[in-house]
N, C-alpha and C positions, 0 to 999 in steps of 0.2 A: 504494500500500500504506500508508502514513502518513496518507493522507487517514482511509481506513478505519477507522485505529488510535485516530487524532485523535478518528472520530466515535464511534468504540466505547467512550474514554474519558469524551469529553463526556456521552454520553447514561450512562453509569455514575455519574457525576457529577451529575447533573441529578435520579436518580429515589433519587440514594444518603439525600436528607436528608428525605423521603420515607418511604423503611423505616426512618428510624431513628426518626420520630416518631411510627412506626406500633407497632413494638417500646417505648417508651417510654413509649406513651400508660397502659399501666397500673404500679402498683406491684407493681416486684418482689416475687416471694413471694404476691402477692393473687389471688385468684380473678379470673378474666375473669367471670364472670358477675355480679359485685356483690355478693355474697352476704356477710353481716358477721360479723366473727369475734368472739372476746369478747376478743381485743387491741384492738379499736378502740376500748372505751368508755374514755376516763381517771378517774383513780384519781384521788377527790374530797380526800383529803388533799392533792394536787397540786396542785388547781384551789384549795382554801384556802388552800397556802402562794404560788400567784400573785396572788391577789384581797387579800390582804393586802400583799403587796410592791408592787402597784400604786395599791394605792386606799388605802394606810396604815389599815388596818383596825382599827379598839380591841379590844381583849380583850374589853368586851361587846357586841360587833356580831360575832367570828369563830364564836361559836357559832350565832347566829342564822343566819349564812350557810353555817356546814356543816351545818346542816336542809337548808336550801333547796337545796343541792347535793347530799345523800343523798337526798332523796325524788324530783329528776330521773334521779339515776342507779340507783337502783334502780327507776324507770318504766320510764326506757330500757332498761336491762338484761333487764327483764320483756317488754319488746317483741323483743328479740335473739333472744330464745329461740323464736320464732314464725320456723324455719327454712325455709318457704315466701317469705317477703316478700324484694323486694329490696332492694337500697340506697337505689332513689329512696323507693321507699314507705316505706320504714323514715323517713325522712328527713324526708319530707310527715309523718308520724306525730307526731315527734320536737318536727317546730318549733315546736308550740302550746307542748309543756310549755317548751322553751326559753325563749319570750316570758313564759310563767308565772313562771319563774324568776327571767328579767330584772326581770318588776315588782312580784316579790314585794323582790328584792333592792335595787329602788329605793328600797323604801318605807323601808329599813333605816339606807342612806347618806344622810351629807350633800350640799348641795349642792354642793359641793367634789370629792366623792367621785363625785359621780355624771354630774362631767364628765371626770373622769378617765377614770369607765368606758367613758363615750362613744370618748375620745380611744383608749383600750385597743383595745374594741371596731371601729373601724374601718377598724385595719389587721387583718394576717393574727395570729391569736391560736390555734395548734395545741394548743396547752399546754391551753385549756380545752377542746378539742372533741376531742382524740386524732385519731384517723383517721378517726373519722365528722362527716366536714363535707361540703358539698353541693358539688357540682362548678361550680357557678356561686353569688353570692350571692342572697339570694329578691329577690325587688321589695318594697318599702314603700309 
């Protein structure tokens, strides 16, 4: 009778970290289907008071970059609203203007600056992307 209990235990235990990575794999509150909310997009004051705190941004360069970050998110936002599309495609959509952004904003920074943003940019940076970022990073 113990053996039994033993194995009823064990195999409980074996398939337990299993369901829980399977309940886990999405975000609470979010649709299972991918589907993107108008919380996901961030709020471009946000993205300029981080791009400044990172890159020490001068007073005539922060308005140059909050262009370049209201005309992403007001693209993106105009793509959001096409309530057919899902996450990935949204996403595939998304990344041109993304890279547009990035080098329009390079053209802005120093060279100083624009290693910083490298440095920024290479780890996990949520602050500029909200909730819509790609489940894996693209290839270069």
């Amino acid at each position: 009778m113990n053996r039994i209990r033993l194995f009823a235990i064990g195999s409980l235990l074996m398939f337990a970290p299993v369901m829980l990575a399977q309940q886990t794999a999405t975000e609470p509150g979010r649709p299972l289907k991918g589907a993107v909310q108008a919380g996901d997009l961030p709020d471009v004051a946000n993205q300029l008071k981080v791009l400044t705190e990172k890159l020490d941004l001068t007073a005539g360069q922060q308005p140059k970059v909050k262009t370049i970050l209201q005309e992403l998110h007001d693209a993106t936002q105009k793509m959001m609203q096409d309530k057919t599309i899902s996450r990935d495609e949204l996403l595939d959509k998304v990344r041109p203007l993304r890279m547009k952004a990035n080098n329009q904003l390079r053209e802005i920074l120093s060279d100083d600056q624009k290693k910083k943003l490298d440095q920024y940019l290479a780890g996990p940076h949520p602050d500029m992307h909200g909730t819509l970022q790609p489940k894996a990073p693209p290839a270069q």
